[in-house]
C-alpha positions in Angstrom: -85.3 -56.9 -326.7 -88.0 -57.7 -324.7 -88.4 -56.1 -321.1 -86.8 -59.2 -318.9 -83.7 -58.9 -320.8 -84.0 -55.1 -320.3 -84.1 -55.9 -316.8 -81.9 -58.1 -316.3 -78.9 -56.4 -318.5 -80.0 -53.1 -315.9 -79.4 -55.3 -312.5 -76.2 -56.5 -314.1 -75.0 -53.3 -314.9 -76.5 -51.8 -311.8 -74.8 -54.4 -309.7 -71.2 -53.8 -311.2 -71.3 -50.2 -310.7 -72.6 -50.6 -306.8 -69.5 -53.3 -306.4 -67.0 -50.5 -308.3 -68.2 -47.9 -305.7 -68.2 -50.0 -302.7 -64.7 -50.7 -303.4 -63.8 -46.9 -304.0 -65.2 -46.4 -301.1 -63.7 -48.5 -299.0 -60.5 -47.5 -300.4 -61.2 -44.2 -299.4 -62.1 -44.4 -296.1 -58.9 -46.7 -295.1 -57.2 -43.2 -296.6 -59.6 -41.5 -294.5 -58.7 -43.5 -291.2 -54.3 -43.8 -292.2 -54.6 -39.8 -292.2 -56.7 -39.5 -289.2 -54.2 -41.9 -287.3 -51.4 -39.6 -288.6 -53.0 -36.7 -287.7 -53.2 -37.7 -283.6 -49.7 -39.5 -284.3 -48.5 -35.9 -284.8 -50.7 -34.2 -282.4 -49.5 -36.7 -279.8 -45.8 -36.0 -280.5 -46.0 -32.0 -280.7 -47.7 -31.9 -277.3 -44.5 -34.4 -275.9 -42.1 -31.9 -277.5 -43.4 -28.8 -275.8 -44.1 -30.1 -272.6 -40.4 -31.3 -272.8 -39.2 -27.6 -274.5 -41.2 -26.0 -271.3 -38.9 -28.7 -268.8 -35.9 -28.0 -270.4 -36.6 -24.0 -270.5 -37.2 -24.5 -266.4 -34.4 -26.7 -266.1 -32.1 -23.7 -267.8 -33.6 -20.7 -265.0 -33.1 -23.0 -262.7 -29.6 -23.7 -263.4 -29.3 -19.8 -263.8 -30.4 -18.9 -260.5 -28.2 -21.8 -258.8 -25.2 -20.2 -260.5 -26.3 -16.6 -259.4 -26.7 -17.9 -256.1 -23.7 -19.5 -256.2 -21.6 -16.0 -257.7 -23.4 -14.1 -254.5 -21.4 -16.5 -251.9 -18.6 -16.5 -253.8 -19.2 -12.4 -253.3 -19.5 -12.2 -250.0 -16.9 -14.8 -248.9 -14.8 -12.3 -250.5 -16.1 -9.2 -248.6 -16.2 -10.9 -245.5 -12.2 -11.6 -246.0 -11.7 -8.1 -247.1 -10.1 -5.2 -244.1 
């Protein structure tokens, strides 16, 4: 074999294995971005379920105190009726 051939076999060679790893990585950075979006997809939706955990959990004291509130009148309606 003389030292073109040589040469030429090595950019062949050299060529297929850059195209092989160009493609692997390509593959691996769409993985790379599908996680990434999955990961701020989930982010994104645990921060919309506490901030709706924390409404509901005021919406429940404030439903407490109105029914407190309302147990007090009903108290002293019946005291104020009493001799």
């Amino acid at each position: 074999m003389d030292a073109a051939l040589v040469t030429a076999v090595g950019v062949i060679v050299s060529a297929a294995v850059a195209g092989v790893a160009a493609e692997y990585g390509s593959k691996v950075a769409g993985r790379a971005q599908r996680e990434g979006n999955a990961a701020t997809g989930f982010n994104s939706l645990a921060q919309y379920l506490v901030r709706e955990r924390d409404k509901a959990e005021l919406d429940e004291k404030t439903a407490e105190a109105r029914a407190i509130a309302a147990e007090a009148k009903v108290m002293v309606l019946e005291l104020r009726g009493a001799p």
